[in-house]
KETORTOR-910996 format. One record per residue: x, y, z of N, C-alpha, C in turn; residue in one letter. Coordinates in steps of 0.05 Angstrom, whole numbers, plus 5000, padded with zeros to 4 digits. Layout:
N
XYZXYZXYZa/...
//
This chain:
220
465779632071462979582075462579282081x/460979222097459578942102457878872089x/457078642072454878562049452178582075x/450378562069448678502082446878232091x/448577982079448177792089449677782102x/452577802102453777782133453677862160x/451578192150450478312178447878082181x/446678002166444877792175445677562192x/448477462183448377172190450877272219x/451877552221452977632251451177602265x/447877612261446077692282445177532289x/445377302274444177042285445877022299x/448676942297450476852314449876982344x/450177272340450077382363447477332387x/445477312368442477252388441476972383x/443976782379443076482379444076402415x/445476542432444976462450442476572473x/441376712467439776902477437476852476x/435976732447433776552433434576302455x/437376132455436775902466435575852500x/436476092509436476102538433276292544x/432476242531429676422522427376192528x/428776012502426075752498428475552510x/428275452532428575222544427375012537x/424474972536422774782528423274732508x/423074492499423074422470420474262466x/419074162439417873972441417273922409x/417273802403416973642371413373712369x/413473902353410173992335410673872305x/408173632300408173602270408173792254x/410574002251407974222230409074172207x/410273992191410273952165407773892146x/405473842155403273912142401974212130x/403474382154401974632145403174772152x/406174782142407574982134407475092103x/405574942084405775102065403175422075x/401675412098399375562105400475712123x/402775802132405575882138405676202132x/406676362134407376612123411176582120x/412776662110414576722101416476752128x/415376922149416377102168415776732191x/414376612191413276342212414976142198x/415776102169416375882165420275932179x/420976202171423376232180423976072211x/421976252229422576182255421975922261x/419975732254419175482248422475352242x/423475442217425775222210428175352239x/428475622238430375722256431175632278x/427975572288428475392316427675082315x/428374942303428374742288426574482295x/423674682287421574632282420774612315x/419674822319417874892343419774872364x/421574942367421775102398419975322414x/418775172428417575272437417775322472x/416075522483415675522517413275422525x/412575302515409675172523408675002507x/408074762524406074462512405674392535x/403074282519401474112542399473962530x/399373672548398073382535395973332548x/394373332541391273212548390473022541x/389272752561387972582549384872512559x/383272382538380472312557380572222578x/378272402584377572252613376072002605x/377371872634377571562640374871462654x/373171762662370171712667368571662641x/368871862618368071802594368171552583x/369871442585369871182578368770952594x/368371022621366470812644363470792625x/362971082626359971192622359671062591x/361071062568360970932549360670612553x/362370402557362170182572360170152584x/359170282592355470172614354270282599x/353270442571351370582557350470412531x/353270292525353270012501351169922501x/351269692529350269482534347169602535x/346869702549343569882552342669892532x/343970082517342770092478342269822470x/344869672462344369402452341069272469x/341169282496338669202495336069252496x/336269492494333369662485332869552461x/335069612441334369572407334469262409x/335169092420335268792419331468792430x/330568902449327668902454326268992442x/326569272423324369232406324469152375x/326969022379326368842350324868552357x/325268462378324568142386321368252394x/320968402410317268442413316568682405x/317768862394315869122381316069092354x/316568982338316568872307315068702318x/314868492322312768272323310368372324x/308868482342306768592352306168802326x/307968972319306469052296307069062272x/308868802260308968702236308968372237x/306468272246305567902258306967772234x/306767882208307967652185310867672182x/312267852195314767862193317367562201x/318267542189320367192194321067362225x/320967072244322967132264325067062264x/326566932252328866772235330367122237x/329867262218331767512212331467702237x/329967752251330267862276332967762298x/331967532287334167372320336567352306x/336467362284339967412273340767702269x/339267852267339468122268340668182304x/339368092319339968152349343068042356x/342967802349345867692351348667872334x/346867952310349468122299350068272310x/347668522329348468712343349968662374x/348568422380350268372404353668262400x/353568232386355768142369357568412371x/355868542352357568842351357669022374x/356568982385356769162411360069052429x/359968672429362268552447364668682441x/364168702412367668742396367569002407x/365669222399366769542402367169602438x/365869442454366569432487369969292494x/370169132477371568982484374769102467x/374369162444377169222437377069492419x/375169562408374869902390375370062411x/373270032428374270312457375070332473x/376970072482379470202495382070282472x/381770112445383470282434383770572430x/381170622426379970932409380471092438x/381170992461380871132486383771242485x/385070922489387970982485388971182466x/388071222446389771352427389371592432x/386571702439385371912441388272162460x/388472302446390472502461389772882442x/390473012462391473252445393673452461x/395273462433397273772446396173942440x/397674162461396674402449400274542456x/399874692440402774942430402675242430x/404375332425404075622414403375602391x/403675422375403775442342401575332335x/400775122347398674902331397274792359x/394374562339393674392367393274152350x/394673952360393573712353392073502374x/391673452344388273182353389772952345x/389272712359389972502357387272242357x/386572182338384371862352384571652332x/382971522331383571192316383771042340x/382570742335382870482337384770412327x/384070342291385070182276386270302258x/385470562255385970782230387371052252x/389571072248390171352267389671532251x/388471782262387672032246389572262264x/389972512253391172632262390572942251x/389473122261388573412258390673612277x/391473652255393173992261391974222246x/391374362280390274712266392174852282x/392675042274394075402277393075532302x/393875592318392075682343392076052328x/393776142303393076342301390176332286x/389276172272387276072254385276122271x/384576082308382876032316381176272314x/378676242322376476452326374576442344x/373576172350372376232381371975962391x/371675912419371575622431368875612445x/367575382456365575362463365975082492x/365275102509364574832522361674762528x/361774592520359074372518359274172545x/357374112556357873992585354573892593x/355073652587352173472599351873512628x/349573362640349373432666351473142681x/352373232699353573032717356773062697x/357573272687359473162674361873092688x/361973192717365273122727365272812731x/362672792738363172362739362272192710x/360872422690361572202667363272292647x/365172542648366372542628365972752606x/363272712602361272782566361773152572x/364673192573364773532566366473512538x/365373662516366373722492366973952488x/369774102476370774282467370674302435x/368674452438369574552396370674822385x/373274732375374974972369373575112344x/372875292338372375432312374175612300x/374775472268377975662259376075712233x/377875792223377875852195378175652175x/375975542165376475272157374975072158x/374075012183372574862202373074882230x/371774652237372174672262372874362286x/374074342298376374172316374774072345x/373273872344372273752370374473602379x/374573732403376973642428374073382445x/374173192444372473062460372572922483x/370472852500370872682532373472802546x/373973132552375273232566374473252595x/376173302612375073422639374473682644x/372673732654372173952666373774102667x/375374042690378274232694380074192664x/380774052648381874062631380174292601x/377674162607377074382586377174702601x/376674702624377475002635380275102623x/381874952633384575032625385375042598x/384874892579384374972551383175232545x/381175302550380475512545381875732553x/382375712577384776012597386475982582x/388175792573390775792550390076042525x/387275892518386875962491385776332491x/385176382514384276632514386476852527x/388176742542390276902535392876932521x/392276702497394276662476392776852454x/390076852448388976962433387877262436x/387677232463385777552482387877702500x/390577652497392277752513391578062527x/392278142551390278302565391478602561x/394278602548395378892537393178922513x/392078762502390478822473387578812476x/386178822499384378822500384279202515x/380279282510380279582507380979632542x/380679872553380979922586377979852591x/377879892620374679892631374180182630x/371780162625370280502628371180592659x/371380772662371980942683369280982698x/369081002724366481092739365581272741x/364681462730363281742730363181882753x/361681672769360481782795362381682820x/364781582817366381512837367681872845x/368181832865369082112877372382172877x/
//
């Protein structure tokens, strides 16, 4: 008789070339965060193929319109709110110091230089997301990198959000809804949030598992 770990560990041997020539792709998925949220049967194949072998990834980054349209929206704000602190407080608060207004305006113009000048091209730069068979990560930070990994089994439904004019400014938002919360993919493209979504609906809606179409009654 054969123990039955050794019929285990013949089978790997035998379908470790078969698995390899299977998943070609490779690509490094953080999932050491949430492999304890894992099932028993995922963490195997997770370590088996040593840590996400996978047949599919793909990298998205903001659009580079989003960020124009940000850069010219700053400045506008800053000076609206620079205008009605300098003449719409005056006019209707006359005893107010003008001393703290005009240092108030400078702080903001102040703050506006730095976040034009070095927060958002960083926050631009950093800005990325994968997406996998297993997971999707979020990437953003300036100064502080943050990093969000969810389960694409986790997911439950997606939405695109899309201002007017969005292919020349950018302002299309993806919000993933899982179990848990929920995952804003932001300042995507158009075409990129399309394709996100087609990923996500036939990773999730695959078309053997969806019901048939009704039949035509009245077709002849």
């Amino acid at each position: 008789e054969i123990p039955l770990r050794l019929v285990g560990s013949e089978m790997c041997i035998r379908d470790r070339s078969f698995i390899m020539k299977k998943h070609r792709k490779y690509a490094s998925c953080p999932l050491s965060p949430v492999l304890h949220r894992m099932t028993i049967r995922q963490r195997f194949r997770t370590i088996f193929y040593k840590r996400a072998v996978i047949s599919f990834m793909q990298d998205y980054r903001g659009d580079r319109h989003a960020f124009y349209t940000m850069e010219l929206l700053l400045p506008i704000g800053c000076a609206l709110i620079s205008l009605v602190l300098l003449f719409g407080i005056p006019m209707l608060l006359p005893s107010f110091p003008r001393i703290i207004l005009r240092i108030t305006v400078g702080v903001l113009i102040a703050a506006t230089g730095a976040v034009m000048l070095f927060w958002l091209p960083l926050w631009f730069h950093n800005l990325s997301y994968t997406i996998t068979e297993q997971c999707i990560v979020k990437q953003s930070g300036a100064i502080f990198h943050r990093q969000q990994v969810i389960l694409t089994e986790a997911l439950q439904f997606s939405t695109i959000l899309q201002l007017p004019f969005a292919r020349y400014t950018g302002m299309t938002f993806l919000p993933l809804h899982a179990y848990g919360g929920t995952v804003l993919l932001l300042f995507l493209s158009p075409s990129d949030a399309a394709s996100v979504c087609n990923y996500l609906f036939d990773h999730l809606y695959p078309t053997d598992s969806l019901p048939p179409a009704p039949e035509d009654s009245h077709a002849s």
